[in-house]
N, C-alpha and C positions, 0 to 999 in steps of 0.2 A: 467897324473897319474905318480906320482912317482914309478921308474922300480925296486928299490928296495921292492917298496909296492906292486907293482904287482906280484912280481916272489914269493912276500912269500902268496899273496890272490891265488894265481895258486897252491901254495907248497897246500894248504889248498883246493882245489876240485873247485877253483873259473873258472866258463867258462868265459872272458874278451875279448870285443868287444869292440873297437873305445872308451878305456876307460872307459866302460862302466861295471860291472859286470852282466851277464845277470843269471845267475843261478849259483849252489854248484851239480849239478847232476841233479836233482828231483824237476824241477818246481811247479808241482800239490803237490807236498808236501808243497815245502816251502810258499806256495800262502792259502794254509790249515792254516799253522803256522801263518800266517798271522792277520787270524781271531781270537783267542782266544787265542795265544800263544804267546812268549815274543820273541823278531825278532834285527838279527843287520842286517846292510847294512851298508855298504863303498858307499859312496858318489862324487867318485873323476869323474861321470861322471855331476857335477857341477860345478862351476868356483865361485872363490872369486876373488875380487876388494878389494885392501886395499888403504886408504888412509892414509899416514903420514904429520904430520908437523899441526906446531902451528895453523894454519886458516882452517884446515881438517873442525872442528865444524862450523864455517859459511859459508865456503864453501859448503856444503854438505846443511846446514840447506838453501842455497838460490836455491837445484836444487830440493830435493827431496819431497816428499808427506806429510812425517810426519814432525812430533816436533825433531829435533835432537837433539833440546838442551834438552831433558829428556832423552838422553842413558846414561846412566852413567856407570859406570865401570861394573855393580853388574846386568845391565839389558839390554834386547834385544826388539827388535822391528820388525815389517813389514814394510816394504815402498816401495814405487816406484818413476820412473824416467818416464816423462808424455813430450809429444811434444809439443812445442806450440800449439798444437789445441786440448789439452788435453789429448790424446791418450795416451795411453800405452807403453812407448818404453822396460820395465824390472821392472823385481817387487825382493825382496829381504826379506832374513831374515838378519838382521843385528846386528853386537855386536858389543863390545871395546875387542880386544885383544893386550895387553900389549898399550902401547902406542897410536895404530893406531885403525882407523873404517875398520871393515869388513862387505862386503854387499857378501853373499852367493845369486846365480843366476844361471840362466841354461847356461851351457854352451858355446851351441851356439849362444850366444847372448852375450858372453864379449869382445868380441876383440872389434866390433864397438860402444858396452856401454865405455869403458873404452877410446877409441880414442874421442868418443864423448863430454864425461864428462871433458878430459884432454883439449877440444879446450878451456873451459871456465873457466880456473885455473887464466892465464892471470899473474898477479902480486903477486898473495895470494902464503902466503908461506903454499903450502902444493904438495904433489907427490902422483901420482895416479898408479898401478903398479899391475900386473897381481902375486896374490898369490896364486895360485890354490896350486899348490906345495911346500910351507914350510908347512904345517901340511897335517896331513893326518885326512881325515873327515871322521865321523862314524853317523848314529842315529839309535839308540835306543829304540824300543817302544812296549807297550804292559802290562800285567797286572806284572809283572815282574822287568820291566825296572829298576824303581826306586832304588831296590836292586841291579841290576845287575851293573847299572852305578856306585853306592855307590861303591862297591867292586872294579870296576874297575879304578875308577880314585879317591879316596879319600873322595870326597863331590857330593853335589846336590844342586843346587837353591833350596828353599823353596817352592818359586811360580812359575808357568807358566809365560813368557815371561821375566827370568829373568837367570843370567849367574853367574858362581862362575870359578874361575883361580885355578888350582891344580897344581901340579909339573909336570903333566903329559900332562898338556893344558887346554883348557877351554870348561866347562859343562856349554849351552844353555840348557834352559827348554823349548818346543814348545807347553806341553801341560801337561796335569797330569800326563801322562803314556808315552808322547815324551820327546826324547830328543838327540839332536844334539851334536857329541864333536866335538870337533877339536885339532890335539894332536900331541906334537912334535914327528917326525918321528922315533927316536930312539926306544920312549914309544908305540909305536903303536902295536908293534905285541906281549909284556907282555899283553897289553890292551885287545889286538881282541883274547885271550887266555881266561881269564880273563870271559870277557864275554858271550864265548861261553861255559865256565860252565853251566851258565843258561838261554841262548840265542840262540836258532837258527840263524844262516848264511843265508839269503835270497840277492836273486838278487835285483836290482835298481826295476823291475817293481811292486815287494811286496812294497814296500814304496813307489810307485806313486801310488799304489792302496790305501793305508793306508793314505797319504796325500790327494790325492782329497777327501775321503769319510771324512773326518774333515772340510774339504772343504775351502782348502788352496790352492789358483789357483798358474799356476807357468805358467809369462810368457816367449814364446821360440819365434824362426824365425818363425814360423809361424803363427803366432799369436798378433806380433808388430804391433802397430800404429791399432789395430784392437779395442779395449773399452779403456771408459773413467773411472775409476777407481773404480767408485758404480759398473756399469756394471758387474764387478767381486767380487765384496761383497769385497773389499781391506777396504772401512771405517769403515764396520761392525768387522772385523776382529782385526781394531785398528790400520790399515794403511793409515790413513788420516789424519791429522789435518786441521779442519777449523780456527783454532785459530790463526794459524803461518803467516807469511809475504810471500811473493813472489816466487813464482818459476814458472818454463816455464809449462805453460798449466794452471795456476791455477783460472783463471778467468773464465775459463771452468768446471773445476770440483766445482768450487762455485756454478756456476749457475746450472749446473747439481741435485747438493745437495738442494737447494733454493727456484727453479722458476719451480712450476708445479713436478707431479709425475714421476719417469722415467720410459723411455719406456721397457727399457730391462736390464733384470739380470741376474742372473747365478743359474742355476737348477745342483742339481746330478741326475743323471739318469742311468739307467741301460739299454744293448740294445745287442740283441744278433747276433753280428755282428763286426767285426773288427773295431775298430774305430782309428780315429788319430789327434791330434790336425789341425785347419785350416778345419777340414771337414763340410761341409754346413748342415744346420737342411731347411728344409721344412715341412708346414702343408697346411691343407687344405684352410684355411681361405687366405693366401696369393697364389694368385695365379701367377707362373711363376717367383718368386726371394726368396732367401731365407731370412726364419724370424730367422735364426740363424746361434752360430756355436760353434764346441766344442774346448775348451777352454784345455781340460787336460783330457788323457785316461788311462788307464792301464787295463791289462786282470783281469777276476773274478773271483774268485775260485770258482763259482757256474759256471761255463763258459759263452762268450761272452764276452763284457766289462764293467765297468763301466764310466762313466765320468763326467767330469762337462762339462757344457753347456750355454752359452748365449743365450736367448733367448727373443723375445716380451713377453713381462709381461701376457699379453692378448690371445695370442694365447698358450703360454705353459699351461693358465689354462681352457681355453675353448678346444680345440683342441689335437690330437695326434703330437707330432714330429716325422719325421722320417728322418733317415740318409742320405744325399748325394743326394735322388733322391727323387722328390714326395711318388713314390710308395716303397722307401727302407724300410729298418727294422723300427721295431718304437720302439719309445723310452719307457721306463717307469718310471715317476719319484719317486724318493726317500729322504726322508726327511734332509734336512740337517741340522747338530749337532744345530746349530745357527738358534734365528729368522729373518727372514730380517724386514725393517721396512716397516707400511702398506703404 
């Protein structure tokens, strides 16, 4: 986190933890605001990867999930970064800022994404390098947003997953009512002014709650190397390409997609109970190993949590899940925005 951004998100009522803002005072408020009201959040407890240089586009297009040769200036994507045996190593919102590809990702998952990805640059002229800290990140969201970001930065994308450059940085659309900036630090705190004319201040867990219930998974440490990329509704979302050429894992997420129905997916569910990414689902039907696991948490404003969850396709529809232990809390599922396929 940049400590100029911090000392002025603090000047501003912001509680800040391991980079993280965790509330403005009044959690059960801002979590209220949440629901039906127009919401900013500082985002600096995520991490970007940029990549510069002329071979960035085939570089990038021979590691990652999607089509990269369709990001263009003006548009944004989802993708991921898959193991040889298909897995999941990081998933991403990604854009073109100025010159360079940015992959926005959790955190704690960039240092060995970025070491990773840099092992296989090789000869291609392109540099892979931790941005978290030249812009300063915000989103945006709610019945409001669309104004509130117009006002604050100049423009707006048209459409959903699409990006426009202002003087003040660049406006990502994630969704009707989302929307991610990224914004040079100078502009930033005109901006987060600006905004909070008609914008509530919420902490990070108001927009992990706001993103899973969109049901936009986000993978962290605990959680890697754990699905194959349906598993988490990443193709449904628009984070796949079957049409593209080679990358590590993809002979697996082909077959995945292809050969037979899959066995497990990703539910939102509601459960009242503390929950945390990497925690086990158990049901009855499996006996003694778990038929799941949750994928992404955040508190409720109704209380408890909500989350997403991977689970056997078969058991989350016959059967109850519950948390951790056979006999823990049980889940209760909730419809997600999107359909999956049958």
């Amino acid at each position: 986190m940049i400590e100029s951004w911090k000392n002025f998100l603090q000047s501003q009522g912001a509680a800040i933890e391991n980079a993280t803002v965790l509330h403005y005072g009044d959690p059960d408020a801002e979590r209220l605001a949440g629901v039906d009201g127009t919401i900013v959040a500082d985002l600096s407890q995520l991490g970007v990867i940029a990549f510069h240089g002329e071979d960035s586009m085939s570089f990038l297009q021979g590691q990652l999930t999607n089509d990269v040769r369709g990001l263009n200036a003006d548009s944004a994507q989802w993708n991921g970064y898959c193991s040889p045996k298909g897995r999941l190593l990081g998933n991403f919102l990604m854009w073109r800022q100025g010159a360079d590809y940015w992959l926005q990702l959790s955190g704690d998952i960039l240092p060995g994404l970025l070491k990773r990805l840099s092992m296989f640059i090789l000869r291609a002229k392109v540099q892979g390098r931790d941005a978290s800290d030249e812009t300063v990140r915000l989103v945006v969201a709610g019945k409001g947003a669309l104004a509130s970001v117009n006002a604050a930065m100049g423009a707006v994308p048209a459409s959903a997953m699409h990006s426009v450059a202002t003087a003040a940085g660049q406006v990502i659309r994630v969704g009707d009512d989302k929307f991610v900036l990224s914004i040079v630090p100078e502009h930033a705190p005109a901006v987060w002014q600006t905004l909070c004319q008609s914008a509530t201040p919420v902490g990070a867990p108001v927009w992990d709650w706001l993103r899973l219930n969109a049901g936009i998974p986000m993978i962290v440490a605990a959680t890697q190397e754990q699905f194959v990329p349906q598993m988490v509704n990443l193709e449904v979302i628009g984070g796949v390409s079957f049409q593209k050429g080679c990358y590590p894992g993809q002979e697996i997420v082909a077959r995945s997609q292809y050969l037979g129905k899959l066995k497990r997916r990703m539910f939102l569910a509601h459960v009242d109970a503390e929950a945390a990414p990497g925690d086990n689902l158990y049901s009855a039907d499996i006996e003694g190993q778990a038929t799941g696991m949750v994928v992404n948490a955040a508190p409720a404003p109704i209380g408890g949590f909500d989350v997403l969850a991977v689970a056997l396709v078969e058991s989350a529809s016959t059967q109850t899940l519950h948390l951790k232990a056979a006999d823990g809390a049980a889940l209760r599922l909730k419809p997600l925005p999107y359909a999956l396929p049958e």
